[in-house]
N, CA, C and O of each residue as an XYZ file, in Angstrom:
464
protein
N       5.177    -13.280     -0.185
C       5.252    -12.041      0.575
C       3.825    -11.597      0.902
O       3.015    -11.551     -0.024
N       3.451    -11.267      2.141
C       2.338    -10.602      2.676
C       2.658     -9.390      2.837
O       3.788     -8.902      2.838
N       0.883     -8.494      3.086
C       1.590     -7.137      3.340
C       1.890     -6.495      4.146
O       1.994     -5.271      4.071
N       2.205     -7.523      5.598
C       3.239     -7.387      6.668
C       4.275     -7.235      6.435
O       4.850     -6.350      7.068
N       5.012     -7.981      5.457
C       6.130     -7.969      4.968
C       6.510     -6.691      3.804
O       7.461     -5.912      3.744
N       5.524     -6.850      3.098
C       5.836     -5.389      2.195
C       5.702     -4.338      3.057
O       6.786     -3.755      3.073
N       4.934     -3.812      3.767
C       5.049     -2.732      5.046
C       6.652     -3.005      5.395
O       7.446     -2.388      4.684
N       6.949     -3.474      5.950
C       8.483     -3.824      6.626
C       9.706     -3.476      5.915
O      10.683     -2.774      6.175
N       9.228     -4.400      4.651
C      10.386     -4.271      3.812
C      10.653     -2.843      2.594
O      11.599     -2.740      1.813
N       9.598     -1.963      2.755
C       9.511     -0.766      2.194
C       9.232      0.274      3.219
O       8.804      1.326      2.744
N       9.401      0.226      4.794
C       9.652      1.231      5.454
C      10.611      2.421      4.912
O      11.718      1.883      4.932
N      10.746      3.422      4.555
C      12.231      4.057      4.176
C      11.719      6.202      5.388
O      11.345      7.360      5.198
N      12.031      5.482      6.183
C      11.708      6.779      7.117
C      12.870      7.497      7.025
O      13.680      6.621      6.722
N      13.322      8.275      7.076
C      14.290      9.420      7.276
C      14.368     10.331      8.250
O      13.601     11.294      8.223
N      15.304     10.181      9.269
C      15.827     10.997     10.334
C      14.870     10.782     11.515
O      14.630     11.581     12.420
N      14.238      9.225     11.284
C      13.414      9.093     12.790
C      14.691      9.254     13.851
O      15.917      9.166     13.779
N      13.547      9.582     15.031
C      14.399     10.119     16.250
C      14.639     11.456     16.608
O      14.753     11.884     17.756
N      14.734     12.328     15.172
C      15.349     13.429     15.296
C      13.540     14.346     15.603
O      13.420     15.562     15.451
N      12.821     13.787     15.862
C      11.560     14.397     15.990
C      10.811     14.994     14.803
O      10.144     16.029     14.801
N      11.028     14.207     13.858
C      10.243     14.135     12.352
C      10.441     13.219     11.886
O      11.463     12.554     12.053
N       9.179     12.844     10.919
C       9.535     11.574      9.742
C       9.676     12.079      8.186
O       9.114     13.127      7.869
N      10.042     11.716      7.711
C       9.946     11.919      6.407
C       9.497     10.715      5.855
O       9.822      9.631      6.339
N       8.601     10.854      4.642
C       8.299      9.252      4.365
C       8.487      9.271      2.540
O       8.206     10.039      1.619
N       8.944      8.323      2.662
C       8.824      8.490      1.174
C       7.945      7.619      0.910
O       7.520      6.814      1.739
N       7.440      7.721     -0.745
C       6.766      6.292     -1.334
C       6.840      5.739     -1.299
O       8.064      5.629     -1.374
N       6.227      4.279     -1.151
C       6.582      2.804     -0.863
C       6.107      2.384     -2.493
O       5.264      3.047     -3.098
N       6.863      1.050     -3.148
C       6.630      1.512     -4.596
C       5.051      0.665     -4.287
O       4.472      0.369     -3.241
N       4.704      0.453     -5.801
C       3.265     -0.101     -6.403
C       3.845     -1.542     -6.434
O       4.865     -2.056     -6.892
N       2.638     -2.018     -5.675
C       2.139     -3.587     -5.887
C       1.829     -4.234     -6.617
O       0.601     -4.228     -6.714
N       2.404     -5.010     -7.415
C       2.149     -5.730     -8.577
C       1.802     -7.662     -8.075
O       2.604     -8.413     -7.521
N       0.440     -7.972     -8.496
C       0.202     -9.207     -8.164
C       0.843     -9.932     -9.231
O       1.421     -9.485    -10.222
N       0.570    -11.603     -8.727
C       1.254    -12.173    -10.142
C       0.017    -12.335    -11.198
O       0.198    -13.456    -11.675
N      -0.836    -11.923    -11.638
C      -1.875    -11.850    -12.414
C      -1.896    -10.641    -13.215
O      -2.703    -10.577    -14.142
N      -1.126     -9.695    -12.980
C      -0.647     -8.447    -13.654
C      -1.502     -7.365    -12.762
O      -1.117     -6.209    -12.589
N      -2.538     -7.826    -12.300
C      -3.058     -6.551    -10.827
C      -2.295     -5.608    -10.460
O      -1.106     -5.926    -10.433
N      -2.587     -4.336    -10.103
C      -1.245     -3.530     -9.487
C      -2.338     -2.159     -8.385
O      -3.335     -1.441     -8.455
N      -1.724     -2.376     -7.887
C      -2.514     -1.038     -6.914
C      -1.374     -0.552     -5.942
O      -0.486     -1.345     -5.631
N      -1.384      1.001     -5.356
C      -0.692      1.425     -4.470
C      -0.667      1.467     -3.231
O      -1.431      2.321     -2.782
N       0.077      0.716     -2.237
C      -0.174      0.247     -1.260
C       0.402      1.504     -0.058
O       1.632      1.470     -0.045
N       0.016      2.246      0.625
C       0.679      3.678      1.376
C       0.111      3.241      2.877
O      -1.017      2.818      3.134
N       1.179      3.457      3.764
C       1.121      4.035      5.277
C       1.988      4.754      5.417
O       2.839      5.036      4.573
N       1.861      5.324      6.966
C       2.473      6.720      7.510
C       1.778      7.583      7.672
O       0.615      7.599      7.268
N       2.439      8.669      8.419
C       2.245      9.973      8.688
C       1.608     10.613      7.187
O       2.112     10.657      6.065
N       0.373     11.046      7.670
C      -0.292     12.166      6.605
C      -1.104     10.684      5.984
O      -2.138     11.038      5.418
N      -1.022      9.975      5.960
C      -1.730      9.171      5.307
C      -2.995      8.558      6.120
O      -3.206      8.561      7.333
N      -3.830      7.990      4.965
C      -5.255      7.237      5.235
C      -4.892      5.510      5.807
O      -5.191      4.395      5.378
N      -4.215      5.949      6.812
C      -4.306      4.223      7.650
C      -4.359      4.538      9.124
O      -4.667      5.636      9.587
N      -3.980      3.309      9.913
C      -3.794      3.648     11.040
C      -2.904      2.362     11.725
O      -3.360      1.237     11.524
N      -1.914      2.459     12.358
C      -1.734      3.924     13.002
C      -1.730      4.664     11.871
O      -2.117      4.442     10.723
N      -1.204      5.619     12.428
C      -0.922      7.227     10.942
C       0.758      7.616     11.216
O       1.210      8.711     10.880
N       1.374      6.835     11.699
C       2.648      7.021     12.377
C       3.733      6.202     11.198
O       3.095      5.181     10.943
N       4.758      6.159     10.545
C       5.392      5.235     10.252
C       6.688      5.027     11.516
O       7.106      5.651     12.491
N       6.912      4.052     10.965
C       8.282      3.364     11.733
C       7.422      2.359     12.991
O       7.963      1.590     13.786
N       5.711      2.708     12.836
C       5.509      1.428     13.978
C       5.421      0.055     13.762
O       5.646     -0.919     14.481
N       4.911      0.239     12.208
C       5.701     -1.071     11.271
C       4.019     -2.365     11.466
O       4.005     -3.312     10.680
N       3.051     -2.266     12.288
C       2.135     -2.322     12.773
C       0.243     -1.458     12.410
O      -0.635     -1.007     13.147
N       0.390     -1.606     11.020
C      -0.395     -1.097     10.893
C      -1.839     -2.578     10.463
O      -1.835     -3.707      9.973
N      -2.767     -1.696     10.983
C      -3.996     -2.511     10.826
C      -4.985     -1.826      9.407
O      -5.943     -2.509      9.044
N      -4.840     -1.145      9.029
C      -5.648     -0.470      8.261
C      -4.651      0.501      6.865
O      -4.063      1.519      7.230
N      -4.563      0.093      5.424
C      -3.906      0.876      4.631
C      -4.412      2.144      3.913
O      -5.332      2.837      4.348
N      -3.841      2.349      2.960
C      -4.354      3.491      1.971
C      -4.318      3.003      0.999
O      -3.135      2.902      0.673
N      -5.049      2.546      0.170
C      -4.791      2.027     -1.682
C      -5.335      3.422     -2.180
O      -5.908      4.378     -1.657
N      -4.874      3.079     -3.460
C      -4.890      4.039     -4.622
C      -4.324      3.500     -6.165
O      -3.333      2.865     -6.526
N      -5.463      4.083     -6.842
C      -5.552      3.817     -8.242
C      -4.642      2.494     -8.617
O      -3.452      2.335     -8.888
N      -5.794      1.617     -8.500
C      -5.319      0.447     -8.534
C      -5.766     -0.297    -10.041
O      -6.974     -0.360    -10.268
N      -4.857     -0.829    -11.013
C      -5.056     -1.312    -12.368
C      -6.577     -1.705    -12.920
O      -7.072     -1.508    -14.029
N      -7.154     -2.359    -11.685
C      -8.765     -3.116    -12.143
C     -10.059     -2.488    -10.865
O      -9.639     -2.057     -9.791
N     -11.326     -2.510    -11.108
C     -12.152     -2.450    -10.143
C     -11.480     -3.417     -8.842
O     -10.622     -4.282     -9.016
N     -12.147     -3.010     -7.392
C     -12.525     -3.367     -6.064
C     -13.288     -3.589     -5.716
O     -13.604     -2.823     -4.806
N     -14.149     -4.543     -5.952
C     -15.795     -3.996     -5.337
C     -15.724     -4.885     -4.373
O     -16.763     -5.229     -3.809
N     -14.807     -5.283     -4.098
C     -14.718     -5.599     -2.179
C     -14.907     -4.767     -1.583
O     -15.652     -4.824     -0.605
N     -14.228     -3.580     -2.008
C     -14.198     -2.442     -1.139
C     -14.818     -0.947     -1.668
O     -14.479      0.134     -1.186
N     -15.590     -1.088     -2.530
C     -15.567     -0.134     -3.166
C     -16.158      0.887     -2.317
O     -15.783      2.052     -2.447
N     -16.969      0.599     -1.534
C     -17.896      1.789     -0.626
C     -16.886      2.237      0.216
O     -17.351      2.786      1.215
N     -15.459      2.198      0.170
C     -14.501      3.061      1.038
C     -13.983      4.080     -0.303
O     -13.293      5.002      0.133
N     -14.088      4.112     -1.242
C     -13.239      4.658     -2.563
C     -13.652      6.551     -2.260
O     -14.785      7.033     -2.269
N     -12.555      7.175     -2.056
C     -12.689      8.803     -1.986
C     -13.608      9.309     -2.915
O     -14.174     10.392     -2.767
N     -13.792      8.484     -3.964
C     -14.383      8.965     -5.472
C     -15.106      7.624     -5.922
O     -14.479      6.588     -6.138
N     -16.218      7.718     -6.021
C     -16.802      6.584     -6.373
C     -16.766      6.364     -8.285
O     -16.680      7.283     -9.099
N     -16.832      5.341     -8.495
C     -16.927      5.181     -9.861
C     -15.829      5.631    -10.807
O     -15.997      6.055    -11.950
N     -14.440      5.445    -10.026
C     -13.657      5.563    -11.537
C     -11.886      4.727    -10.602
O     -11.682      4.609     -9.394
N     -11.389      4.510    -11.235
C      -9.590      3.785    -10.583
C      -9.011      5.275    -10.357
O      -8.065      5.334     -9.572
N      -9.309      6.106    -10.753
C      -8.438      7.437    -10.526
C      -8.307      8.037     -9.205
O      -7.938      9.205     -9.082
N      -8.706      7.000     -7.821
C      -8.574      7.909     -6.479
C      -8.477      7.016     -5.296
O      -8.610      5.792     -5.292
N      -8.320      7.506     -4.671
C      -7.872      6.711     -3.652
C      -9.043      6.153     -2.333
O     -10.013      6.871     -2.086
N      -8.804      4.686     -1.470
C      -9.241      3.974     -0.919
C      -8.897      4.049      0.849
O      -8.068      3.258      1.299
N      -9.360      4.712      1.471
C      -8.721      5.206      2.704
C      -9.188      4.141      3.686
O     -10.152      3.406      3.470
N      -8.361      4.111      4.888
C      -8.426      2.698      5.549
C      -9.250      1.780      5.720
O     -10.262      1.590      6.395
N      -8.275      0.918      4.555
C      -8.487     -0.691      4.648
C      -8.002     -1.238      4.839
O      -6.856     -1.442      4.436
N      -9.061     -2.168      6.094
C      -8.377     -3.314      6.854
C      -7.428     -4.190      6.067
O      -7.844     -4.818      5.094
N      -5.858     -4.267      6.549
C      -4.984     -4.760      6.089
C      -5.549     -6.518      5.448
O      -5.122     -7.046      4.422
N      -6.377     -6.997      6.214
C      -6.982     -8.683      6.668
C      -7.666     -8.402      4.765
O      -7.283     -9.042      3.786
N      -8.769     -7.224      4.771
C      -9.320     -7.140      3.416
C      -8.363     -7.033      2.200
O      -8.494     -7.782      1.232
N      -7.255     -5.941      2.283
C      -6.686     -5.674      0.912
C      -5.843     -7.478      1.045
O      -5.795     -8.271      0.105
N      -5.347     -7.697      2.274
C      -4.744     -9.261      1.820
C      -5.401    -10.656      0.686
O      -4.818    -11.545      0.066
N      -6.997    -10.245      0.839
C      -8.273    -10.824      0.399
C      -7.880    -10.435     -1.353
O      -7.421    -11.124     -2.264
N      -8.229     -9.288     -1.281
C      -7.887     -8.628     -2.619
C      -6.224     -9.237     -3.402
O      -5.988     -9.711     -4.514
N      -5.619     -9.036     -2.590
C      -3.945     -9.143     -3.339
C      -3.721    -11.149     -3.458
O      -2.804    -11.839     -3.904
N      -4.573    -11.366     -3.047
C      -4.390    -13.275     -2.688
C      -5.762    -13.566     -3.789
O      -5.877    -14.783     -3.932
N      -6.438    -13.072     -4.304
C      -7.135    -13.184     -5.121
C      -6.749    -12.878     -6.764
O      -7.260    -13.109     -7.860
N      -5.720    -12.319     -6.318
C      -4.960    -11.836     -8.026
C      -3.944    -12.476     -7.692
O      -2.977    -11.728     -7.836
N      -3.577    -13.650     -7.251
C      -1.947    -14.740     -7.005
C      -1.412    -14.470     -5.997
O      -0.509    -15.221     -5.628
N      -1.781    -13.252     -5.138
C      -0.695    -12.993     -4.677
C       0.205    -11.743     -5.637
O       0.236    -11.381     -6.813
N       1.260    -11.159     -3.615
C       2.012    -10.200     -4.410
C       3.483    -10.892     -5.080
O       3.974    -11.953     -4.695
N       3.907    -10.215     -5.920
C       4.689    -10.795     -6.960
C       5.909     -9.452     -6.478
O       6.148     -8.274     -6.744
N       6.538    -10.826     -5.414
C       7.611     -9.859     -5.111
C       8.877     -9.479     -5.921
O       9.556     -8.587     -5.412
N       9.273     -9.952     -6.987
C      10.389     -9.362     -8.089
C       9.810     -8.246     -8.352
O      10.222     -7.206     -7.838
N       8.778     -8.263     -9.181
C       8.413     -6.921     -9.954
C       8.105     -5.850     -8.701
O       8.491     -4.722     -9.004
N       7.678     -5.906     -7.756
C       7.129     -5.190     -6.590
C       8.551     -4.653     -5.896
O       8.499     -3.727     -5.086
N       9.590     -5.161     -6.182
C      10.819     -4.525     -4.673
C      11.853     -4.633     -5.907
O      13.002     -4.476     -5.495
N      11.779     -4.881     -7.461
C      13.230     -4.333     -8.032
C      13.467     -3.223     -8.239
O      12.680     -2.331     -8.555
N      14.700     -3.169     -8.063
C      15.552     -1.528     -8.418
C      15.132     -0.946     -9.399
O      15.041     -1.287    -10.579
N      14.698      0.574     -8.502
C      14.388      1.491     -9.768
C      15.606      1.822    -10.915
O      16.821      1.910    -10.738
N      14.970      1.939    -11.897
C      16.546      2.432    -13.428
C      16.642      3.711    -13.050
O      15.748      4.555    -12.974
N      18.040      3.820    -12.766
C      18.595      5.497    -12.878
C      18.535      6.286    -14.326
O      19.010      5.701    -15.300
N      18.199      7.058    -14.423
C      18.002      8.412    -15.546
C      19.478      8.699    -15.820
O      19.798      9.608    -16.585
């Protein structure tokens, strides 16, 4: 799975059409190396487009991700700690990042959340 495909396959927009989005969370990325970082597009968010449902994004939002980045670190909201978030990065880079820890590890990444 690429993160063309995780974009796609974790779209969950609500009431497009009706002239709003609602977006919910898309869950956390888990590589197969145990890596994990939060992968976000849409509306209100640090990518671009900034639109969801175009399904087409070139640029993400990470956030507080399990280990250092220093691929990317000179984009980090907060320098020097995992506690903040990474505002648009080129999709081509975080792929660099997530293919460097195995790859995403799509079981753990898209199974069903446990109901309470």
């Amino acid at each position: 799975m690429n993160i063309e495909e995780f974009l796609h396959q974790t779209c969950n927009v609500e009431d497009m059409g009706k002239g709003y989005h609602m977006q919910r969370t898309r869950p956390r990325v888990y590589c197969k190396d145990g890596f994990s970082v939060s992968m976000q597009a849409g509306e209100g968010i640090y990518c671009q487009p900034r639109r969801d449902g175009d399904l087409c994004y070139y640029m993400v939002e990470l956030g507080y991700p399990s280990a250092p980045m220093p691929e990317i670190e000179d984009r980090a909201e907060d320098k020097g700690t995992l506690e903040t978030v990474w505002g648009y990065v080129p999709v081509a880079d975080v792929q660099k990042i997530l293919d460097s820890h195995g790859g995403i590890d799509e079981a753990k990444t898209l199974k069903p959340k446990e109901k309470k």
